[in-house]
SERO-627435 format. One record per residue (C-alpha): residue number from 1; residue in three letters; x, y, z. Coordinates in steps of 0.5 Angstrom, whole numbers, m for minus. Example, Ala and Ser with C-alpha at 12.3 -4.5 7.8 and 13.67 -1.06 7.14 Angstrom:
+-----+---------+-------+-------+-------+
: num : residuo :     u :     v :     w :
+-----+---------+-------+-------+-------+
:   1 :     ALA :    25 :    m9 :    16 :
:   2 :     SER :    27 :    m2 :    14 :
+-----+---------+-------+-------+-------+
//
This chain:
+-----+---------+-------+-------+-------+
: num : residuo :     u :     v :     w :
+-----+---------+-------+-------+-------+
:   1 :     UNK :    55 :    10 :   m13 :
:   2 :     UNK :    51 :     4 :   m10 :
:   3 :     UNK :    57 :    m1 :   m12 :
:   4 :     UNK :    62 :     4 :    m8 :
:   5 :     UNK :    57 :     4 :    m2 :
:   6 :     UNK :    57 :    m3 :    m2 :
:   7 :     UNK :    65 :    m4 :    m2 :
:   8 :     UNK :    65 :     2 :     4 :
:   9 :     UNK :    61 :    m1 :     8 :
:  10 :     UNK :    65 :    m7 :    10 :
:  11 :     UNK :    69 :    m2 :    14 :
:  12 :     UNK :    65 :     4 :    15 :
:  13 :     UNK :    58 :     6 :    18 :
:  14 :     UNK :    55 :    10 :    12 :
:  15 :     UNK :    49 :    14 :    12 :
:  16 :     UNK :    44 :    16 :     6 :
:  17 :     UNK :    39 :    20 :     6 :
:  18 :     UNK :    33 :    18 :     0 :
:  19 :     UNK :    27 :    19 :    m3 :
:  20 :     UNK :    29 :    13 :    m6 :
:  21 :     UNK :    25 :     7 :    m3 :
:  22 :     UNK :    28 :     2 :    m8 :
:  23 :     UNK :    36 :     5 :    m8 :
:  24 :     UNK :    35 :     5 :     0 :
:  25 :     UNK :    33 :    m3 :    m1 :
:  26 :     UNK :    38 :    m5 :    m5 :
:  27 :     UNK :    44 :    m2 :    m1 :
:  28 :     UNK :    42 :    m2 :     6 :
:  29 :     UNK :    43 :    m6 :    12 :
:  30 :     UNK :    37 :    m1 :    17 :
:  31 :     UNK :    32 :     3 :    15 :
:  32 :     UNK :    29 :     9 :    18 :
:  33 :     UNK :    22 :    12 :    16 :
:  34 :     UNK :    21 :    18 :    18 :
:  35 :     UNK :    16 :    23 :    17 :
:  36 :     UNK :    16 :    31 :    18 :
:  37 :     UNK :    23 :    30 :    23 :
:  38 :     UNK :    19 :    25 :    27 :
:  39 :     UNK :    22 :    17 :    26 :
:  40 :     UNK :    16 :    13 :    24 :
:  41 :     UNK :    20 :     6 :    24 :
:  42 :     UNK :    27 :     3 :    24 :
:  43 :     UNK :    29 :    m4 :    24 :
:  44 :     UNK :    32 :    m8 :    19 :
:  45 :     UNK :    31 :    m6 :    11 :
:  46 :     UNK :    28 :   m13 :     9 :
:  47 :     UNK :    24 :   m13 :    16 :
:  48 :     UNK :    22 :    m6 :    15 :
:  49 :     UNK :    19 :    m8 :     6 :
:  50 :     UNK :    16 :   m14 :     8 :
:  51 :     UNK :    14 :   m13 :    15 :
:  52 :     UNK :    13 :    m7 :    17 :
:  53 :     UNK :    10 :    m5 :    24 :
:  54 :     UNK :     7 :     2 :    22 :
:  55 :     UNK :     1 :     2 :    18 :
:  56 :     UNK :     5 :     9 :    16 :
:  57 :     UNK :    11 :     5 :    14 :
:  58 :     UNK :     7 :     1 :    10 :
:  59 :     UNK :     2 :     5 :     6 :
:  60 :     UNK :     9 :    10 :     4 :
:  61 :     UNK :    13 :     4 :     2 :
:  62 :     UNK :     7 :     1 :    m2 :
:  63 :     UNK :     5 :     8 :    m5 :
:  64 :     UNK :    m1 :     9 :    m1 :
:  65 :     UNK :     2 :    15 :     2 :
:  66 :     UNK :    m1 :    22 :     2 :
+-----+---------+-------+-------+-------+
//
């Protein structure tokens, strides 16, 4: 799935809906967080992994959440 996503993506603008932090990071180009229907963050995938803005983002996608 994740290669023909890759290969649509050239052409098409495709969402996917995740709870798979490392799926959504390896084919993404934007990442959205959001938490009980609110948008926490978006911004580039590899802004949002390695310098997130919201303390939220970060404790989710390090495994601190909840």
């Amino acid at each position: 799935v994740e290669e023909l996503v890759h290969e649509l993506k050239r052409d098409y603008t495709i969402a996917i809906v995740t709870h798979n932090m490392q799926q959504a990071a390896r084919v993404s180009d934007y990442t959205a967080y959001m938490y009980l229907g609110e948008l926490i963050e978006f911004g580039a995938t590899e802004e949002l992994f390695f310098k997130p803005k919201r303390k939220e983002t970060e404790d989710y996608i390090t495994g601190r959440f909840g």
